[in-house]
C-alpha positions in Angstrom: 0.0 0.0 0.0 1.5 3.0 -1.1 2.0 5.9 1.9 -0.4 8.3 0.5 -2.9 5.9 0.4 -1.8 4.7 4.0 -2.2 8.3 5.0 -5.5 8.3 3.5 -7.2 5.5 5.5 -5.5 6.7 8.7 -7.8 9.6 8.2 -10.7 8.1 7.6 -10.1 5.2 10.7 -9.1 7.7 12.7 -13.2 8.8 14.0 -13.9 5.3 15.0 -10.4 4.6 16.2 -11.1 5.1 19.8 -13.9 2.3 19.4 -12.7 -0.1 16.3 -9.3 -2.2 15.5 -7.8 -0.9 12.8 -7.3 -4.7 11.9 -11.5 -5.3 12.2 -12.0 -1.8 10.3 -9.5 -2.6 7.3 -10.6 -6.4 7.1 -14.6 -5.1 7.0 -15.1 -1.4 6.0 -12.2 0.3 4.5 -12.7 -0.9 1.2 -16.4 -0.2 1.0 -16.0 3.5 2.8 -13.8 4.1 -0.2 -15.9 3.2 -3.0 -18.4 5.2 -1.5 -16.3 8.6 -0.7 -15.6 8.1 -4.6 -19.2 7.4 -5.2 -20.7 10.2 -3.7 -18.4 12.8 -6.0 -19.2 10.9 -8.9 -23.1 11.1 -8.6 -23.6 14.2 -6.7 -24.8 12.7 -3.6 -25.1 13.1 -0.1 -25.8 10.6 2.8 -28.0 11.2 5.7 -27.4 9.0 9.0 -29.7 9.0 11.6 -27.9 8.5 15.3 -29.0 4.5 15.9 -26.6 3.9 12.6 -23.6 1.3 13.2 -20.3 3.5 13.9 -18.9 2.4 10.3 -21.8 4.6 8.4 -22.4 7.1 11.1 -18.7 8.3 11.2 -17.2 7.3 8.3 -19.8 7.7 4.9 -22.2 10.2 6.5 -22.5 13.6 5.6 -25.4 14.6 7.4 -26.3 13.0 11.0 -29.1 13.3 13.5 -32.3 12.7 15.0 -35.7 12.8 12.7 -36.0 16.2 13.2 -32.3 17.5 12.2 -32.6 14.8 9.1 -35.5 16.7 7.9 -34.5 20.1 8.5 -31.1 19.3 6.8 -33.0 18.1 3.8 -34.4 21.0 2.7 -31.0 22.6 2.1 -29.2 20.0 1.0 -27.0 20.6 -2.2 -27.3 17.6 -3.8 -28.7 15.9 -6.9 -29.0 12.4 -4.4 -29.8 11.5 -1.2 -28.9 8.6 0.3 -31.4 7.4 3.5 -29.1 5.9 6.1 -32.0 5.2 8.1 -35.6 4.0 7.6 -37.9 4.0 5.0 -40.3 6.6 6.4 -37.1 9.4 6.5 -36.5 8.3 3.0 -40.4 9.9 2.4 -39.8 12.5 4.7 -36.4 13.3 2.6 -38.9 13.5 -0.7 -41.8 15.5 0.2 -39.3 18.4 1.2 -37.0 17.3 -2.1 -39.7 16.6 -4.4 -37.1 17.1 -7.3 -34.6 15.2 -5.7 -33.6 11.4 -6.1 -33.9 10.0 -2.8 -32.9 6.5 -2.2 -33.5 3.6 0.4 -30.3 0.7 -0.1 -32.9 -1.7 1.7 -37.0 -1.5 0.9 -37.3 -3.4 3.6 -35.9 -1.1 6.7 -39.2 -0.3 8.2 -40.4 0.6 11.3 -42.9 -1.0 14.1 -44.7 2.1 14.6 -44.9 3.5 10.6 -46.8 0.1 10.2 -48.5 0.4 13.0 -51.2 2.7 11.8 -53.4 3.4 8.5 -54.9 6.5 6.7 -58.2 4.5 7.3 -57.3 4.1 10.7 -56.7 8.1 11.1 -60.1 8.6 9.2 -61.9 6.5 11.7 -59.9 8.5 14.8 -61.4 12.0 12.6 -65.1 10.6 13.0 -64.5 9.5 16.3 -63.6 12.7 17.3 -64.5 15.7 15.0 -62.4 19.1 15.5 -59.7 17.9 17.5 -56.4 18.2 15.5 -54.2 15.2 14.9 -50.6 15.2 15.8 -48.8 12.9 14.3 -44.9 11.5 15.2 -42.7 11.7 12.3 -42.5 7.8 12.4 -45.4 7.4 10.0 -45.8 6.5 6.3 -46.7 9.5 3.9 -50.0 8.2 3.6 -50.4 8.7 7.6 -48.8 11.8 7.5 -51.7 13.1 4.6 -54.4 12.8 7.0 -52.9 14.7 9.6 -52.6 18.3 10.6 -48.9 18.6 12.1 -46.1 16.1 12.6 -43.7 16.2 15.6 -40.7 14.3 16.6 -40.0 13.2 19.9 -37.7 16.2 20.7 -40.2 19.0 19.6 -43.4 16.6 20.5 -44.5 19.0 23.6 -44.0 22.2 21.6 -45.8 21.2 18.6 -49.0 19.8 21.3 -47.9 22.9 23.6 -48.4 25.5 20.1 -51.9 24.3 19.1 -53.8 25.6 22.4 -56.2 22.8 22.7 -57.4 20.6 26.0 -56.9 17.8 23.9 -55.1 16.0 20.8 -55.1 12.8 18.8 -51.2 12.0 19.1 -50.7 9.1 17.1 -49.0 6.1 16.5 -46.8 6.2 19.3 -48.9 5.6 22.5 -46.3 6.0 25.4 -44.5 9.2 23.2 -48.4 10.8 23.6 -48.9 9.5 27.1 -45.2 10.6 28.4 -46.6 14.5 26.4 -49.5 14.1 28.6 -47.8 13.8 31.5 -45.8 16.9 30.7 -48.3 19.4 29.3 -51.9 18.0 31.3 -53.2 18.1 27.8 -55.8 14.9 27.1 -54.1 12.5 24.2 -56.2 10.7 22.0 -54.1 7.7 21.6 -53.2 4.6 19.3 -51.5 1.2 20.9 -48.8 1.1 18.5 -45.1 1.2 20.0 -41.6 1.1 19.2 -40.5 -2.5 19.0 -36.9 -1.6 20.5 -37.9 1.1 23.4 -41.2 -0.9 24.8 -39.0 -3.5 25.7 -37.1 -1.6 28.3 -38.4 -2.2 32.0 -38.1 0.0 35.0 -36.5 -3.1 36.9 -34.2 -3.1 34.0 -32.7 0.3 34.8 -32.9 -0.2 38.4 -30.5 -3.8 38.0 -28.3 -1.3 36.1 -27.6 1.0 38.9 -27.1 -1.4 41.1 -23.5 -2.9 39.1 -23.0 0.8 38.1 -23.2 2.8 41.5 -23.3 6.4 40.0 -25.0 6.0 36.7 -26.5 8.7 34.6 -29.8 7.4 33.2 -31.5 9.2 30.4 -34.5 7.9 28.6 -35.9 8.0 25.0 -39.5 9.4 25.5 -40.5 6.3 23.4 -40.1 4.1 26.4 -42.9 3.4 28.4 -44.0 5.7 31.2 -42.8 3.9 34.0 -39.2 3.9 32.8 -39.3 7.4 32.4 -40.0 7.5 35.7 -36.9 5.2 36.9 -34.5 7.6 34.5 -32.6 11.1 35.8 -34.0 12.5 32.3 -35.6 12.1 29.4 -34.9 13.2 25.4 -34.7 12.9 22.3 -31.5 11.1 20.3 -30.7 14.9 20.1 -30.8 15.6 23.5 -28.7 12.9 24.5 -26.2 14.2 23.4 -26.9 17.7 24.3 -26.9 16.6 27.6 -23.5 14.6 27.3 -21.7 17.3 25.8 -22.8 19.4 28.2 -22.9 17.6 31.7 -20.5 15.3 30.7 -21.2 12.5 33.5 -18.5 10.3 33.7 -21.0 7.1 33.6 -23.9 7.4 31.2 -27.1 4.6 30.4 -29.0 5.6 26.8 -32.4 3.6 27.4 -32.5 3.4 23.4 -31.1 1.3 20.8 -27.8 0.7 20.9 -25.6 2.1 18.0 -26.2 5.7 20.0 -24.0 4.6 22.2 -21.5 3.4 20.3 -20.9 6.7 18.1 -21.2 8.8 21.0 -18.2 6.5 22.6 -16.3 7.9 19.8 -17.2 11.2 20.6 -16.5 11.4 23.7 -14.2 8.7 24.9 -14.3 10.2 28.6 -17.5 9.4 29.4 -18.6 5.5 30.4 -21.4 4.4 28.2 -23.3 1.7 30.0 -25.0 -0.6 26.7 -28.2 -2.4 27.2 -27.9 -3.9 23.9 -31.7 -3.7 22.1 -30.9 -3.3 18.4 -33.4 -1.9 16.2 -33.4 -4.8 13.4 -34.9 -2.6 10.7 -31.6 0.0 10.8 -29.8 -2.9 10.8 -30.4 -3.5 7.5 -28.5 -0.5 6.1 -24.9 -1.3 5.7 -21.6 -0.1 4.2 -22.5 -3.2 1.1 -25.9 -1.9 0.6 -25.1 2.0 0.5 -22.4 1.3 -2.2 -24.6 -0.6 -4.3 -27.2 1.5 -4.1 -25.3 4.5 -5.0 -23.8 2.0 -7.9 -26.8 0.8 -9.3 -29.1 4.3 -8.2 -31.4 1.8 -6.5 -33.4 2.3 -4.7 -35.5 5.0 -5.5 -38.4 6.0 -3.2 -41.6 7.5 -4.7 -44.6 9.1 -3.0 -48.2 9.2 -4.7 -48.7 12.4 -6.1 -52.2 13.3 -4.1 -49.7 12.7 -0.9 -47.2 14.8 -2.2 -49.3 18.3 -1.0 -50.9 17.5 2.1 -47.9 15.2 3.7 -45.9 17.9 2.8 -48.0 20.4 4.6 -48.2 18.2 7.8 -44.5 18.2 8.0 -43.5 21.5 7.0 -46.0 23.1 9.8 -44.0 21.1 12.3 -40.6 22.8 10.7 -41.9 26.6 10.9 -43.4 26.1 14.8 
C-alpha cells in the first residue's frame, strides 16, 4: 500500500479509532467507505445517518447525522442531486416530500419501522369521525399516507412544543402511544391515543434500569420518551437522540445509560471517549439492515428510488412543514 494511500485511510479510521481495530475496520469497511467517498463525488450525492446507525456509516460515509427532526431540516437545504437514506424508510419519504425534485434512495426496501406500520390512513379517518375538530398530531415515524391525513407532525424532541403550540385541551397523538402518554404527562393536555409502539424502546423495563444502577453505582440514566411511562419514571431524564447528546456534551457524567437502541452509544463513545457508556444492547433490526455493502450498491446501481403518490405529495408535505416553521 502505497504511503499516500496509507495516509488516507489513517484519516478516515481515525473517528472510529477510539472504538474499532484498525485490523477489524481494514478487514470489514475500508474498502467499502472508499468506494463510496468516490461514489458520492461521482453522482452528486449526499448521505443522511440517523444516530442509531452502526459506527462504520455514522462516522465514516455520512454527511449529514441526527435525530428525525435535524434529518428533515437538513433536507431542505441539502445541495445535492442524491440523497442517500441511512435510516428508515419513512425518513427516505420524509427526505422526498421536502425534495420533491430530488432522487432520494432507500439501499434496503425493507428497513421499516414498528410504529410506521402500525397505523393506516383509514385508521386516522376513523380517529377524525371519532372525534370531529380535535387536531391530529402525528410522530414523524409514519408512512406518507399517515402523514396526509394529519394536521402537524412532531418528533420526539419538539413533540411537547408542537402539542404545547396548538392551544387545545386535547389531541389525537398518534401512533406512538407512550411518546403521547409521556406529552401528557408533561403538558396535562388529554391524548387521544393509538396502541402502537416502538419494537426496540417498549422493551425496556423499570427493573431493568434499576438492575443497572445497582452494578453501576453512580450511573446517569437518560431515557428516550419512546419508552414506556414507567421507565421514564426510573430515568434522571428524558430526550430525544438529540438531546442525548446535548446533555452529554454538556454535563459530561462520567457514567452514562442511553435507554434506546444501541448504536447511540457506540458513536457517541467515539465522541466522547471520557465518558462510560453503560449498553443495554436492544438493536433496532430494521436500521440494521442499512450497511456499508448496501449504501455502495445502491449509489452504484441508483437503487433504490423512493416515490410518493402524487395526491400525498401536498398534504404530507403540509403536515410536516408546519411542524418545521413552529
Amino acid at each position: 500500500m502505497s504511503a499516500s494511500l496509507m495516509a488516507s485511510r489513517d484519516q478516515l479510521y481515525h473517528p472510529v479509532a477510539h472504538i474499532m481495530l484498525r485490523e477489524q475496520w481494514e478487514a470489514n469497511y475500508a474498502a467499502d467507505i472508499e468506494a463510496i467517498l468516490r461514489l458520492k463525488q461521482e453522482k452528486n450525492a449526499v448521505i443522511l445517518a440517523h444516530n442509531y446507525q452502526t459506527p462504520e456509516i455514522f462516522h465514516c460515509v455520512a454527511d449529514i447525522r441526527g435525530d428525525s427532526l435535524a434529518l428533515a431540516r437538513a433536507a431542505q437545504t441539502v445541495d445535492a442531486d442524491t440523497m442517500v437514506m441511512a435510516g428508515v424508510h419513512f425518513m427516505a419519504e420524509t427526505a422526498k416530500l421536502l425534495n420533491p425534485e430530488k432522487t432520494v434512495l432507500i439501499p434496503d426496501v425493507t428497513a421499516g419501522c414498528s410504529l410506521a406500520e402500525g397505523i393506516t390512513a383509514e385508521n386516522v379517518r376513523e380517529l377524525k369521525r371519532r372525534y370531529p375538530g380535535v387536531p391530529v398530531v402525528t410522530y414523524v415515524n409514519s408512512t406518507a399516507d399517515v402523514k396526509a391525513e394529519s394536521d402537524v407532525c412532531c418528533t420526539s424532541g419538539n413533540a411537547r412544543r408542537i402539542v404545547e403550540s396548538l392551544g387545545v385541551p386535547r389531541v389525537i397523538m398518534i401512533p406512538d402511544e407512550f411518546l403521547a402518554r409521556n406529552i401528557e404527562a408533561e403538558t396535562g393536555i388529554e391524548m387521544l391515543t393509538w396502541p402502537a409502539h416502538c419494537e426496540v424502546h417498549e422493551r425496556f423495563t423499570p427493573q431493568e434500569i434499576r438492575q443497572y444502577r445497582r452494578l453501576h453505582p453512580g450511573l446517569s440514566v437518560i431515557a428516550h420518551p419512546e419508552c414506556p411511562p414507567d421507565v421514564l419514571a426510573a430515568a434522571d431524564h428524558a430526550g430525544s437522540t438529540a438531546q442525548m447528546i446535548d446533555f452529554i456534551d454538556q454535563k459530561k457524567p462520567p457514567k452514562v445509560l442511553l435507554v434506546t437502541e444501541c448504536s447511540m452509544s457506540d458513536n457517541l463513545a467515539a465522541l466522547y471517549p471520557e465518558t462510560q457508556f453503560v449498553r443495554p444492547c436492544n438493536l433496532c433490526p430494521h436500521m440494521k439492515r442499512i450497511t456499508l455493502s448496501n449504501i455502495r450498491q445502491a449509489l452504484e446501481r441508483m437503487q433504490t428510488e423512493v416515490t410518493i403518490p402524487e395526491h400525498l405529495q401536498h398534504p404530507a408535505r403540509m403536515a410536516v412543514e408546519r411542524m418545521l416553521a413552529i
